[in-house]
PQR file with spaces between the fields and no chain letter, atoms N, CA, C, O and H, PARSE charges and radii, in Angstrom:
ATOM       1  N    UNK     1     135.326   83.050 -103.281 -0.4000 1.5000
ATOM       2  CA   UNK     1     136.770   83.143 -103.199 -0.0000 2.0000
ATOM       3  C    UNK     1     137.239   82.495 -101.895  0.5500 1.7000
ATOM       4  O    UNK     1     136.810   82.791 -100.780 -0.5500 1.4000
ATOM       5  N    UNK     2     138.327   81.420 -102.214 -0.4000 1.5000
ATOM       6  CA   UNK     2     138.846   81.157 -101.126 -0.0000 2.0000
ATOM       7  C    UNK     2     140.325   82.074 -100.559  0.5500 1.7000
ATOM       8  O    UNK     2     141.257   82.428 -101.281 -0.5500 1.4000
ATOM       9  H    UNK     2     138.675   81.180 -103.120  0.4000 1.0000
ATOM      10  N    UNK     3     140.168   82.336  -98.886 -0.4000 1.5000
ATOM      11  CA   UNK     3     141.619   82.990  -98.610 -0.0000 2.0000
ATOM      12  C    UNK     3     142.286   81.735  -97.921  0.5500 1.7000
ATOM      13  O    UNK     3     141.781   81.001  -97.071 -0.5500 1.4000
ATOM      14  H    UNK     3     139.411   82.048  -98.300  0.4000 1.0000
ATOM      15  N    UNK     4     143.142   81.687  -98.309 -0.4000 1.5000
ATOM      16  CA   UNK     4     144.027   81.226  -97.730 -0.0000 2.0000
ATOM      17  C    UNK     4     144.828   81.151  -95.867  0.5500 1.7000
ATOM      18  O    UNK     4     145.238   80.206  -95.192 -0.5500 1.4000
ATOM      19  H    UNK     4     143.551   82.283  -99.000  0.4000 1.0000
ATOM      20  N    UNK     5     144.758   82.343  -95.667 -0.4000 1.5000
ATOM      21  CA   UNK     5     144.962   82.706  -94.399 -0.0000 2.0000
ATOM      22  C    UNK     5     144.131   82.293  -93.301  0.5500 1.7000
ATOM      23  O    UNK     5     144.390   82.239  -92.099 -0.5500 1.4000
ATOM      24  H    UNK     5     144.425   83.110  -96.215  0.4000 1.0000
ATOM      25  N    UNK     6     142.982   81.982  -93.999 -0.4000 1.5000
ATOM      26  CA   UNK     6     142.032   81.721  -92.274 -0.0000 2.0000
ATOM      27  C    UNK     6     141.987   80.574  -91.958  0.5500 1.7000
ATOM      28  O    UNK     6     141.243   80.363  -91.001 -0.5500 1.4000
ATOM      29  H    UNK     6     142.772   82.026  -94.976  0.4000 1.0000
ATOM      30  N    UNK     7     142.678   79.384  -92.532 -0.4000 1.5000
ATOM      31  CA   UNK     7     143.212   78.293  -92.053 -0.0000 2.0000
ATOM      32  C    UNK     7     144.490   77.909  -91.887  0.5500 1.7000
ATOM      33  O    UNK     7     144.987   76.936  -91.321 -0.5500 1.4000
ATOM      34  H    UNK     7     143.283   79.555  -93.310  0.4000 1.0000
ATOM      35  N    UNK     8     145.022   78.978  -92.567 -0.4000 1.5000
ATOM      36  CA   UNK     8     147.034   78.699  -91.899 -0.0000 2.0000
ATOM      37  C    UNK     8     147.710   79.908  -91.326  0.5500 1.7000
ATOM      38  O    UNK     8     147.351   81.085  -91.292 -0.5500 1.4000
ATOM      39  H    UNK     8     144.618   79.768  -93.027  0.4000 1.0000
ATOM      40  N    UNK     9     148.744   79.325  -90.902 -0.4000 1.5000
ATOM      41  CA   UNK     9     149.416   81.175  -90.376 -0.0000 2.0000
ATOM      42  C    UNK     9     150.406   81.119  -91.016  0.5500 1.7000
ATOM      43  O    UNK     9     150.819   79.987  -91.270 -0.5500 1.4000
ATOM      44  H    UNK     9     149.035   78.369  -90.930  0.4000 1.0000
ATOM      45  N    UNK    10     150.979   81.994  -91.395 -0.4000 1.5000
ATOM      46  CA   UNK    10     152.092   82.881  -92.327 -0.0000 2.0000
ATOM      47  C    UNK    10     153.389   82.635  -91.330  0.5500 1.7000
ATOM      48  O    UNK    10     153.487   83.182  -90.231 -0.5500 1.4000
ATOM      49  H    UNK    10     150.643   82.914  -91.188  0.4000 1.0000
ATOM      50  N    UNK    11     154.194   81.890  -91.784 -0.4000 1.5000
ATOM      51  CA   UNK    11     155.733   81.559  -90.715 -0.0000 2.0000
ATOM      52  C    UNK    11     156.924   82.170  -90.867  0.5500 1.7000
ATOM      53  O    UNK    11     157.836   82.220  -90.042 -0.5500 1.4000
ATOM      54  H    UNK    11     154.114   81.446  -92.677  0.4000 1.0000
ATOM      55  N    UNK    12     156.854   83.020  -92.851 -0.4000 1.5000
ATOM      56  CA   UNK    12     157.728   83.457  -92.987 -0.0000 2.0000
ATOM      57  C    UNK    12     158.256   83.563  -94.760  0.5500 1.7000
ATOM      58  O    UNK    12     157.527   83.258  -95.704 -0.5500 1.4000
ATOM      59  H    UNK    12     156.113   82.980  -93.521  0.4000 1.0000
ATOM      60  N    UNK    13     159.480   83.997  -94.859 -0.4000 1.5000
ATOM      61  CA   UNK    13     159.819   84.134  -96.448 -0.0000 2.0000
ATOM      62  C    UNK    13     160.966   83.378  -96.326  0.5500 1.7000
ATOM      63  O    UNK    13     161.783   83.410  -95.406 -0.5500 1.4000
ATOM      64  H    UNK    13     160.072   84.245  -94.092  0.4000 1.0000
ATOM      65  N    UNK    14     160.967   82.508  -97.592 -0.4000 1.5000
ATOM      66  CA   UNK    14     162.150   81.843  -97.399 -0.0000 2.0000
ATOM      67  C    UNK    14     162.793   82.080  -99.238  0.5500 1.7000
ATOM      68  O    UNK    14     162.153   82.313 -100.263 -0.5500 1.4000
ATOM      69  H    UNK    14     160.303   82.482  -98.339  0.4000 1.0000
ATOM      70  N    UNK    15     164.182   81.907  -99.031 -0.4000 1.5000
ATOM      71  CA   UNK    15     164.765   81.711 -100.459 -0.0000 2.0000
ATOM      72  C    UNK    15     165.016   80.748 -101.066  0.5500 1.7000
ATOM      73  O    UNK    15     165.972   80.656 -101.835 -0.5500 1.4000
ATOM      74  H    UNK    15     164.703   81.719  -98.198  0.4000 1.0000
ATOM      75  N    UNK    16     164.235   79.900 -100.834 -0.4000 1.5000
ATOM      76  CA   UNK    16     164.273   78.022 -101.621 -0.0000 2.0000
ATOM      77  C    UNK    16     163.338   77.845 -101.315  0.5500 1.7000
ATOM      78  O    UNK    16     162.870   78.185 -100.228 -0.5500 1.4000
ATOM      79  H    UNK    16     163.458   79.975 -100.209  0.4000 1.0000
ATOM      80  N    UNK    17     162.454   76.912 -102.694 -0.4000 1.5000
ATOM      81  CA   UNK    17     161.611   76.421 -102.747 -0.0000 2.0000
ATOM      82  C    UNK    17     160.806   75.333 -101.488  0.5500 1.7000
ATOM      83  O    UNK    17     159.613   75.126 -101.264 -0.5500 1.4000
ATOM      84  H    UNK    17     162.834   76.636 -103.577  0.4000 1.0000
ATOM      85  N    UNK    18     162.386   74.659 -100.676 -0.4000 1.5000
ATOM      86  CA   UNK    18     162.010   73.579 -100.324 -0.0000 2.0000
ATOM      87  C    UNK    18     162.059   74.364  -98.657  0.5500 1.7000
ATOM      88  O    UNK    18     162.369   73.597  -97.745 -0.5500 1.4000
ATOM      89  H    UNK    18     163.354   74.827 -100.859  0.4000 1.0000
ATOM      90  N    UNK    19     161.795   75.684  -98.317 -0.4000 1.5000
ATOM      91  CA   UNK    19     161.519   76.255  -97.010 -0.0000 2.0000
ATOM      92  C    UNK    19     162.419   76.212  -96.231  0.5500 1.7000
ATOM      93  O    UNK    19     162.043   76.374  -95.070 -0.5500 1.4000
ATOM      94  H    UNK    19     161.543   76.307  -99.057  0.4000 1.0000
ATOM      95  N    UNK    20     163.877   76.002  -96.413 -0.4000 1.5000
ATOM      96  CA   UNK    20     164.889   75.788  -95.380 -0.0000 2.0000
ATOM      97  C    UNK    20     165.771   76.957  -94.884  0.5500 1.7000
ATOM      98  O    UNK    20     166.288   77.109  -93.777 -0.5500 1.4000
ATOM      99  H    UNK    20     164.182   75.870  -97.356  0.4000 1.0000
ATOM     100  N    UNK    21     165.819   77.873  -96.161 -0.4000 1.5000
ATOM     101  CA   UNK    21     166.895   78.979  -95.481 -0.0000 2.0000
ATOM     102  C    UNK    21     166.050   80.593  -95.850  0.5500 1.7000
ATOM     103  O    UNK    21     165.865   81.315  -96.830 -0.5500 1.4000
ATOM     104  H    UNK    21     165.399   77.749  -97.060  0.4000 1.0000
ATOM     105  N    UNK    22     165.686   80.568  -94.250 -0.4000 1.5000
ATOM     106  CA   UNK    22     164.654   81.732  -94.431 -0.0000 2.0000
ATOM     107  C    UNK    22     165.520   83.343  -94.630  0.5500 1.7000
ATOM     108  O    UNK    22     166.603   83.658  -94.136 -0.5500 1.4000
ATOM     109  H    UNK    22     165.836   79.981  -93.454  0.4000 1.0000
ATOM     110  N    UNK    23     164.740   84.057  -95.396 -0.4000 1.5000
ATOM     111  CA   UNK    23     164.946   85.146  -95.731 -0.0000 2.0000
ATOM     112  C    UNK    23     165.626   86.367  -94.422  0.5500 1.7000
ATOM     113  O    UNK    23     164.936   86.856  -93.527 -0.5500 1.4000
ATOM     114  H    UNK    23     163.860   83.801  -95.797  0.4000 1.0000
ATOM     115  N    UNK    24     166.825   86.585  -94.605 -0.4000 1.5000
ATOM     116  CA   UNK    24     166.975   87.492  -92.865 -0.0000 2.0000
ATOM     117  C    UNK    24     166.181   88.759  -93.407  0.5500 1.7000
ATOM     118  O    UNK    24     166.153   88.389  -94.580 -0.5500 1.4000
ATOM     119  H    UNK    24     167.384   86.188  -95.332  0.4000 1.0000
ATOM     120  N    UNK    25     165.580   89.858  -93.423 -0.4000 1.5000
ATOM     121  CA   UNK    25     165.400   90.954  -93.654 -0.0000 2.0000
ATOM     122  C    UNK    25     166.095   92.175  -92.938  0.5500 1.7000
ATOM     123  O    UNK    25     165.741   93.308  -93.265 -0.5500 1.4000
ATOM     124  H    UNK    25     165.603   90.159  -92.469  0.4000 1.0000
ATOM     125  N    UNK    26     166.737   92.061  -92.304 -0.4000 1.5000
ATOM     126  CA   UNK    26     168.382   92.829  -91.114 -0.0000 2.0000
ATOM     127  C    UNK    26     169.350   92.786  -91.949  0.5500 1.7000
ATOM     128  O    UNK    26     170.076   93.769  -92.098 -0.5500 1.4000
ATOM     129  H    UNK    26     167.025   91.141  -92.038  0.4000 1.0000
ATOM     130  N    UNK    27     169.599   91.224  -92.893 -0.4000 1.5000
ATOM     131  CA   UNK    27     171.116   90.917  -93.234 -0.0000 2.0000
ATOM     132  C    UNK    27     171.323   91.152  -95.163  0.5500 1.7000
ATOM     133  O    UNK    27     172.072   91.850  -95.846 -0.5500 1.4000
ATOM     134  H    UNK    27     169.009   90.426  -92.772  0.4000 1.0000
ATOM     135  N    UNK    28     169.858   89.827  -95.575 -0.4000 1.5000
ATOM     136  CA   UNK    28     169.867   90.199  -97.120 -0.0000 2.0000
ATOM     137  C    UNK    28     169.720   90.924  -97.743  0.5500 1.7000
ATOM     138  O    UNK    28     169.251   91.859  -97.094 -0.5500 1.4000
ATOM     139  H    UNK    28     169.250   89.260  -95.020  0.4000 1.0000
ATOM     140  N    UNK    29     169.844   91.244  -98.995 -0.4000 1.5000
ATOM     141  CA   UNK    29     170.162   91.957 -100.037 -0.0000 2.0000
ATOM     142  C    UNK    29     169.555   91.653 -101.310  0.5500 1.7000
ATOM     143  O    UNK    29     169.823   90.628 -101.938 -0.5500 1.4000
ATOM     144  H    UNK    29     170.225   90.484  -99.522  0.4000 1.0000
ATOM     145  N    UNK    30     168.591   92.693 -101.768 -0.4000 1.5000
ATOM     146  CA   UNK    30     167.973   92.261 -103.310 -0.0000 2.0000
ATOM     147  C    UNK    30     169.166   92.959 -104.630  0.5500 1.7000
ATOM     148  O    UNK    30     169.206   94.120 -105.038 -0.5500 1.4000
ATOM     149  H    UNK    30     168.373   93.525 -101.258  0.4000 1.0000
ATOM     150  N    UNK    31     169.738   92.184 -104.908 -0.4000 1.5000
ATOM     151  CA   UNK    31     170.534   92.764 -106.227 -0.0000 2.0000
ATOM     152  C    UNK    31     170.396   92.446 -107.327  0.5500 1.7000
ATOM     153  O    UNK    31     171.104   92.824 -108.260 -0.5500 1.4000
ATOM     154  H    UNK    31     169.706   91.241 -104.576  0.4000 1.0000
ATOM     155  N    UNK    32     169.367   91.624 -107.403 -0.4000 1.5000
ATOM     156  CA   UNK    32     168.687   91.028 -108.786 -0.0000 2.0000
ATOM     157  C    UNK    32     167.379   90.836 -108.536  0.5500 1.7000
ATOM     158  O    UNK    32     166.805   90.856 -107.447 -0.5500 1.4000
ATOM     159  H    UNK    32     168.791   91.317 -106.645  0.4000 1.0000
ATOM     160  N    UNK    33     166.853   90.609 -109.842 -0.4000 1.5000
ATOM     161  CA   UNK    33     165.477   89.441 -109.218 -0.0000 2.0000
ATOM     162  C    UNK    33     165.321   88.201 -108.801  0.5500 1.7000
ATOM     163  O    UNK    33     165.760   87.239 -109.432 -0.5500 1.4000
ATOM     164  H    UNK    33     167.320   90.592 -110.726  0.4000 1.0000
ATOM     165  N    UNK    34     164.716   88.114 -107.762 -0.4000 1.5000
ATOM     166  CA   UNK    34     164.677   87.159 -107.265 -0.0000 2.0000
ATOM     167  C    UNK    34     163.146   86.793 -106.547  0.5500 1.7000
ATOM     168  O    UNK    34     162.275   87.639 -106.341 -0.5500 1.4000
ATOM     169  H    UNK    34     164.359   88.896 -107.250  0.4000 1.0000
ATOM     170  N    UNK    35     163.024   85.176 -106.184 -0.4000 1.5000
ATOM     171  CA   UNK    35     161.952   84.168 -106.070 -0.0000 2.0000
ATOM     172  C    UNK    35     161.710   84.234 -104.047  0.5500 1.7000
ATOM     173  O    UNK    35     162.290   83.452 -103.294 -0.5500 1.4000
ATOM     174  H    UNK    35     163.731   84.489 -106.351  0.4000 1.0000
ATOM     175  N    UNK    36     160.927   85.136 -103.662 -0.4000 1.5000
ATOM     176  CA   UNK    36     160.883   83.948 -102.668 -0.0000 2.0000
ATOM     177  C    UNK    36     159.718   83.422 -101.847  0.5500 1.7000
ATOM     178  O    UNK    36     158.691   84.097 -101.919 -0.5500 1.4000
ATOM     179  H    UNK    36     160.456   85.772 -104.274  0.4000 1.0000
ATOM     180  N    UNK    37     159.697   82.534 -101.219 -0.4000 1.5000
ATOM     181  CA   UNK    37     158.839   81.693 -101.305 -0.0000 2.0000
ATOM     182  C    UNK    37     158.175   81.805  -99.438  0.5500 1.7000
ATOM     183  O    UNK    37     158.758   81.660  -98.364 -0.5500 1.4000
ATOM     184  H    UNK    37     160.532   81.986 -101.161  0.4000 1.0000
ATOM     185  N    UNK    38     156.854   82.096  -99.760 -0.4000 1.5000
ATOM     186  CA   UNK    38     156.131   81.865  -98.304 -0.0000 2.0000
ATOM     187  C    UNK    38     155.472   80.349  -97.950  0.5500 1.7000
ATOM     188  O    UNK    38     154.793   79.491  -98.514 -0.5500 1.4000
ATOM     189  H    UNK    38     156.380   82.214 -100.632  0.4000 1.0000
ATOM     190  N    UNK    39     156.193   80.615  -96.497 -0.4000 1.5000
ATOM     191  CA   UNK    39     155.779   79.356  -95.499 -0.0000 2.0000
ATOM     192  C    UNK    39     154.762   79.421  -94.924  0.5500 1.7000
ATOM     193  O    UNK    39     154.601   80.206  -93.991 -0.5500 1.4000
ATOM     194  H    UNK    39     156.745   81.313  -96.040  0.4000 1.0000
ATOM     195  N    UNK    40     153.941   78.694  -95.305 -0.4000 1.5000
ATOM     196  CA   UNK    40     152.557   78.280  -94.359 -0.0000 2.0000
ATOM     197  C    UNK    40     151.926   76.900  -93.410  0.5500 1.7000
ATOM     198  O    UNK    40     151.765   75.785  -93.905 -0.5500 1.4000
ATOM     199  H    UNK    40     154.072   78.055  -96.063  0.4000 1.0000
ATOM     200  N    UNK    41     151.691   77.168  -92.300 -0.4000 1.5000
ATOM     201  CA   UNK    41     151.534   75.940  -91.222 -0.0000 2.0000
ATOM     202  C    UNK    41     149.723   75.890  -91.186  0.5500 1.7000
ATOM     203  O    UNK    41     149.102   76.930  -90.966 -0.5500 1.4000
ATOM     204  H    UNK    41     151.822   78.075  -91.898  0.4000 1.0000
ATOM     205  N    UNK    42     149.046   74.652  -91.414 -0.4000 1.5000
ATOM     206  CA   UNK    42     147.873   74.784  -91.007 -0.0000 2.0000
ATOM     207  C    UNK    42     147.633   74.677  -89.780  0.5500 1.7000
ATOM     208  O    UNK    42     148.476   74.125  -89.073 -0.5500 1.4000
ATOM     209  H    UNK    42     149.550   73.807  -91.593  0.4000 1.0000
ATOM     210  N    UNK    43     146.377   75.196  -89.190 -0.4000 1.5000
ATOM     211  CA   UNK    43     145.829   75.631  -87.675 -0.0000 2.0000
ATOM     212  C    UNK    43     145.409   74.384  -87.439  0.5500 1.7000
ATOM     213  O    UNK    43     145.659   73.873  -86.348 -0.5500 1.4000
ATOM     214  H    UNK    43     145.692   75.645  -89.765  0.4000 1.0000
ATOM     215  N    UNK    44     144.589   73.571  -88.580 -0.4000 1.5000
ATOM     216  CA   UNK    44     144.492   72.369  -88.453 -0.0000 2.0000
ATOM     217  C    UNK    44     144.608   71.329  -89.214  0.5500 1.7000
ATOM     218  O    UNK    44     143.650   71.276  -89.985 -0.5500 1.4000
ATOM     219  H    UNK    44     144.386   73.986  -89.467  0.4000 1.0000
ATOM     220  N    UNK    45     145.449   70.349  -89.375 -0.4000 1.5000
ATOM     221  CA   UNK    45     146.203   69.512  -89.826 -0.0000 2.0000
ATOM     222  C    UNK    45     145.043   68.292  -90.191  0.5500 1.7000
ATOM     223  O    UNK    45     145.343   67.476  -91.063 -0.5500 1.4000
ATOM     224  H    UNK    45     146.227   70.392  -88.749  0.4000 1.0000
ATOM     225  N    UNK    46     143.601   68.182  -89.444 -0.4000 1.5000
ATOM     226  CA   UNK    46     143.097   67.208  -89.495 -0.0000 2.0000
ATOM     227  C    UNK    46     141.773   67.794  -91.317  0.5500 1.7000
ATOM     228  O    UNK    46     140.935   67.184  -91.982 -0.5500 1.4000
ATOM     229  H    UNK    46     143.358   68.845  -88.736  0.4000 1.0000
ATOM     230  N    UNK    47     142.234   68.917  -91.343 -0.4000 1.5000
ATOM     231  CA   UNK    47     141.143   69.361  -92.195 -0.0000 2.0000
ATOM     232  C    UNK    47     141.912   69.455  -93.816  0.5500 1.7000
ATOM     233  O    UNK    47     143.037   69.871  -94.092 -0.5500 1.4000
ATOM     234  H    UNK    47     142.915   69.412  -90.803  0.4000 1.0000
ATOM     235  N    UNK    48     141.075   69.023  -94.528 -0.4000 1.5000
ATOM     236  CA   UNK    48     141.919   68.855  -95.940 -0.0000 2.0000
ATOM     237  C    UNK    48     141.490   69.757  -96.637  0.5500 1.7000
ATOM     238  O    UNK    48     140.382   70.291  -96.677 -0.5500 1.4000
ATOM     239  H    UNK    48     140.161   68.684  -94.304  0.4000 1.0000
ATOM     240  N    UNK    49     143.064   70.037  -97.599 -0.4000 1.5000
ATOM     241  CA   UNK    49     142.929   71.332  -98.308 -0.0000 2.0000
ATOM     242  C    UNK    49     142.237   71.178  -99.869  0.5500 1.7000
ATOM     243  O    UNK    49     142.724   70.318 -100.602 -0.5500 1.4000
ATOM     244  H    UNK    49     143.964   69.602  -97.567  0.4000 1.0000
ATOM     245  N    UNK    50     141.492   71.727 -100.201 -0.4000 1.5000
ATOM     246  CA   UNK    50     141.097   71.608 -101.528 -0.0000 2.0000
ATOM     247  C    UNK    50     141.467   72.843 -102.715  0.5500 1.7000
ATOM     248  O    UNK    50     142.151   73.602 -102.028 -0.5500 1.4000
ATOM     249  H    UNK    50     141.097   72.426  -99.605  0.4000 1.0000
ATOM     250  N    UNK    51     141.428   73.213 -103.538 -0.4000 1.5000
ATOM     251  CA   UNK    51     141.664   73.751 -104.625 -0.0000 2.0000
ATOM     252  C    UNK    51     141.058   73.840 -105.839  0.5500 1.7000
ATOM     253  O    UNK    51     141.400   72.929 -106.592 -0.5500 1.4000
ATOM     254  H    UNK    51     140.873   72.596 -104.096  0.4000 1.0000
ATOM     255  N    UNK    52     139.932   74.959 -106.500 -0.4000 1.5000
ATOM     256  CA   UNK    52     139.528   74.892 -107.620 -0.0000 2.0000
ATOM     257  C    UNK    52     140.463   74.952 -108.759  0.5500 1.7000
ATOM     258  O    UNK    52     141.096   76.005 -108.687 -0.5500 1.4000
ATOM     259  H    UNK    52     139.655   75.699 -105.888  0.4000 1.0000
ATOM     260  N    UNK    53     140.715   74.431 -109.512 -0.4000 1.5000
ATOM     261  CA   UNK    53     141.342   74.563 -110.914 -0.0000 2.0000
ATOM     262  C    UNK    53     140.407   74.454 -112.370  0.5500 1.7000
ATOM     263  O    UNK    53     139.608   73.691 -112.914 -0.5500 1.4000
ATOM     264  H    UNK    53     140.201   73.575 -109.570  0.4000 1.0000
ATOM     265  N    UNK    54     140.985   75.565 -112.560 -0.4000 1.5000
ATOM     266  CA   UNK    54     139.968   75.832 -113.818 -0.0000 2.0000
ATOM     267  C    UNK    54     141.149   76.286 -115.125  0.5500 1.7000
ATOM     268  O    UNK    54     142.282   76.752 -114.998 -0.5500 1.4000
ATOM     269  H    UNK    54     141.634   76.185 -112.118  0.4000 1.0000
ATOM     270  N    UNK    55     140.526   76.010 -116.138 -0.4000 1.5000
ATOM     271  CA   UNK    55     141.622   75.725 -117.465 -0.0000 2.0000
ATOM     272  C    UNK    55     141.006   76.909 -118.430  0.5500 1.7000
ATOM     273  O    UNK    55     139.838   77.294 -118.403 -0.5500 1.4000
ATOM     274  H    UNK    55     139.606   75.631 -116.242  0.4000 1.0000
ATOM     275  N    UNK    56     141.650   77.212 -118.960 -0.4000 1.5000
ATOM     276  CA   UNK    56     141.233   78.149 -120.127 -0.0000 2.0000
ATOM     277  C    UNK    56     141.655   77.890 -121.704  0.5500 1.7000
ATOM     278  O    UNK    56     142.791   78.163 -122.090 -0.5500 1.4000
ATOM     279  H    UNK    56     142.600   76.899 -118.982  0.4000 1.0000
ATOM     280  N    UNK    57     140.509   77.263 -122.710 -0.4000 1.5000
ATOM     281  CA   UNK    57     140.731   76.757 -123.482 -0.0000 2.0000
ATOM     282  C    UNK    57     141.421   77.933 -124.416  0.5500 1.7000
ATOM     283  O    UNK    57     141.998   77.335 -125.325 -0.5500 1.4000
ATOM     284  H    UNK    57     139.586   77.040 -122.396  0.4000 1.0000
ATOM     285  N    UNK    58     141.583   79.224 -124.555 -0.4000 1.5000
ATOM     286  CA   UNK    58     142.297   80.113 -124.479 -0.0000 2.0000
ATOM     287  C    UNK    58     141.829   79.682 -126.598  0.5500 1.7000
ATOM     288  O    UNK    58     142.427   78.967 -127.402 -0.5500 1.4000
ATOM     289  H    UNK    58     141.114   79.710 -123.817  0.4000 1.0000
ATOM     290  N    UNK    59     140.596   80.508 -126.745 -0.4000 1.5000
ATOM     291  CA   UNK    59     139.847   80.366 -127.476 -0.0000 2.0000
ATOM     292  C    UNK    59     139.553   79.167 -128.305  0.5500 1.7000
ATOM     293  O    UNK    59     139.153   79.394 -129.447 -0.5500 1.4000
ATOM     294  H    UNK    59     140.110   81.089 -126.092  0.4000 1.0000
ATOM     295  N    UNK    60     139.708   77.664 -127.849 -0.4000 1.5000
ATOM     296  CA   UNK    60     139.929   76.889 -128.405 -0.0000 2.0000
ATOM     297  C    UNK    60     138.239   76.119 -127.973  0.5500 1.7000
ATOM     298  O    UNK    60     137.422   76.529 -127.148 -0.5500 1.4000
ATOM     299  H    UNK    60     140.032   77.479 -126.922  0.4000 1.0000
ATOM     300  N    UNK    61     138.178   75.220 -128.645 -0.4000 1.5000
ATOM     301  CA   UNK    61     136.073   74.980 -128.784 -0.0000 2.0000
ATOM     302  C    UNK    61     136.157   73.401 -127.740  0.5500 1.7000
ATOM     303  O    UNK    61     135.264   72.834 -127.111 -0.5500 1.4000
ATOM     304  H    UNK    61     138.841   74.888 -129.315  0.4000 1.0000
ATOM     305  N    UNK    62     137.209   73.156 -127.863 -0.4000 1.5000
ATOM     306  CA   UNK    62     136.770   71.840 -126.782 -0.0000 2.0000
ATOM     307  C    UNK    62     136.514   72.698 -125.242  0.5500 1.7000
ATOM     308  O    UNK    62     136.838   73.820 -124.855 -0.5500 1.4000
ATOM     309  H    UNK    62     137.935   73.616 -128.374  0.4000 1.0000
ATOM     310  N    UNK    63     135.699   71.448 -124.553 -0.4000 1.5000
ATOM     311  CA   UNK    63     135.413   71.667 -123.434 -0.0000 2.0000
ATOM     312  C    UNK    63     136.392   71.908 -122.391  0.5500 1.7000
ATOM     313  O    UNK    63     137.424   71.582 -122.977 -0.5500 1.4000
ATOM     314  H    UNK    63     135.436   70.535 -124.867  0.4000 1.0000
ATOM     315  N    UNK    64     136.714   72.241 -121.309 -0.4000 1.5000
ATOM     316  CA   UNK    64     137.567   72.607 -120.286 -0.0000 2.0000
ATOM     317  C    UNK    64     136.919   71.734 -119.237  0.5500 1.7000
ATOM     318  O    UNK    64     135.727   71.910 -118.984 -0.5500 1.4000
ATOM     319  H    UNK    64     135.876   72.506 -120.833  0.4000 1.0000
ATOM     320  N    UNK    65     137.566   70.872 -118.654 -0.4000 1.5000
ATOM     321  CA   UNK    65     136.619   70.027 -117.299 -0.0000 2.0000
ATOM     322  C    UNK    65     137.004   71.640 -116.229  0.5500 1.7000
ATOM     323  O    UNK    65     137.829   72.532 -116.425 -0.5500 1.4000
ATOM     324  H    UNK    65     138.535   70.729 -118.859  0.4000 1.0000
ATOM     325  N    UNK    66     135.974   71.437 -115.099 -0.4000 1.5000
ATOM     326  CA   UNK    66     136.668   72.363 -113.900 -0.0000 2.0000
ATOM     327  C    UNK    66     136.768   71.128 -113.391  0.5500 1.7000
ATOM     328  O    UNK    66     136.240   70.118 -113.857 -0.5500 1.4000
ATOM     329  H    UNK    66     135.303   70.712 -114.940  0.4000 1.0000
ATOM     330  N    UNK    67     137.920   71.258 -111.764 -0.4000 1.5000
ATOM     331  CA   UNK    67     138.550   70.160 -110.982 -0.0000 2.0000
ATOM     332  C    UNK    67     138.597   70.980 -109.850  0.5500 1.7000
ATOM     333  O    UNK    67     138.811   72.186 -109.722 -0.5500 1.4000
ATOM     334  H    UNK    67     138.349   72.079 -111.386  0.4000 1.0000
ATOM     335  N    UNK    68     138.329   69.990 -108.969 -0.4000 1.5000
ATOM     336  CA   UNK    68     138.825   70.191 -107.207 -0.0000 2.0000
ATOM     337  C    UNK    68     139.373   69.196 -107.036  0.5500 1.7000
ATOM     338  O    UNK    68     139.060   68.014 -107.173 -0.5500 1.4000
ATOM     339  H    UNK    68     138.155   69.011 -109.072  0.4000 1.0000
ATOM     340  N    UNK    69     140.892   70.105 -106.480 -0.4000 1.5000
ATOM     341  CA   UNK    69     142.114   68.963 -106.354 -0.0000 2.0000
ATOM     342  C    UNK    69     142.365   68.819 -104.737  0.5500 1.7000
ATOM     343  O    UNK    69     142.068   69.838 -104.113 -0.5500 1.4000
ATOM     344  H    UNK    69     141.146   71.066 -106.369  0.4000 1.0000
ATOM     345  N    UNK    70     142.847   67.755 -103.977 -0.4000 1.5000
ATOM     346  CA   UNK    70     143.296   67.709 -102.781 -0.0000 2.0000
ATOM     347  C    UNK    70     145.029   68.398 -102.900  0.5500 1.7000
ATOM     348  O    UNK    70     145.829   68.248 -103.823 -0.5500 1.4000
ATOM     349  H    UNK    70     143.087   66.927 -104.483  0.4000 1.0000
ATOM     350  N    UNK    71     145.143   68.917 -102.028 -0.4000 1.5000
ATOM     351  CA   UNK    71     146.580   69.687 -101.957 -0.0000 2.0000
ATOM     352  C    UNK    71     147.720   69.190 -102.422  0.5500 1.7000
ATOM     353  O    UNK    71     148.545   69.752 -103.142 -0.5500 1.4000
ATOM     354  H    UNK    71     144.493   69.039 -101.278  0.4000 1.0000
ATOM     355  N    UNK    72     147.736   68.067 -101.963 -0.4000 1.5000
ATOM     356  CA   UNK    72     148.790   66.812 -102.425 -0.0000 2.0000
ATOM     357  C    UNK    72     148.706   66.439 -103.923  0.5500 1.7000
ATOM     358  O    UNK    72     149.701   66.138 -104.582 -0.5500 1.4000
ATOM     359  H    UNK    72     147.065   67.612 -101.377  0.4000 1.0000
ATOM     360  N    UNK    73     147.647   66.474 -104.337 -0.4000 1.5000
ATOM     361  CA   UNK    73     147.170   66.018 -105.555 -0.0000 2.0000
ATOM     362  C    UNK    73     147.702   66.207 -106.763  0.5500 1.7000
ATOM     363  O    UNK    73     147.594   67.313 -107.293 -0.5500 1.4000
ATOM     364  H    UNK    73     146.839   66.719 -103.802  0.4000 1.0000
ATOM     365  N    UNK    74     148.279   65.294 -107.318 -0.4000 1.5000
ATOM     366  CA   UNK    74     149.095   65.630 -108.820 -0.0000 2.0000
ATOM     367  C    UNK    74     148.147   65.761 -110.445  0.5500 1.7000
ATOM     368  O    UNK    74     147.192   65.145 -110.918 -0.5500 1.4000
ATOM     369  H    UNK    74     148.367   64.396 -106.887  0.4000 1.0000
ATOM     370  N    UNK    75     148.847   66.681 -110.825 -0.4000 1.5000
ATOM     371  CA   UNK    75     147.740   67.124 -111.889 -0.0000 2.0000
ATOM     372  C    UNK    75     148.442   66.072 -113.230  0.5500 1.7000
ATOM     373  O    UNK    75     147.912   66.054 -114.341 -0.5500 1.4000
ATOM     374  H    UNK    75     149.623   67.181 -110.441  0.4000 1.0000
């Protein structure tokens, strides 16, 4: 199992996807459901992130490739 945490630090909660308007926890208000989204900074920037992805043929008989993706990496 990979954690996540022991190569980045936790910066915060934000309410948009794209990390700009962080969550106040003093001011906001949950009155629905709602999405929000944690910010993470790596410790080191020179080390690349990888990712197992694994598929579930979700009882179906063809094969499933497994993949290790780079972070950036479009599926």
């Amino acid at each position: 199992m990979i954690f996540p945490f022991r190569y980045y630090t936790f910066k915060g909660w934000y309410k948009d996807a794209a990390l700009e308007t962080e969550w106040d926890f003093d001011k906001d208000v949950v009155t629905a459901d709602i999405t929000l989204y944690a910010k993470w900074e790596t410790k080191d920037p020179d080390r690349p992130t990888y990712f197992k992805v694994e598929y579930n043929a979700n009882g179906g008989e063809r094969e499933v490739p497994k993949s290790e993706l780079h972070f950036s990496a479009n599926l």
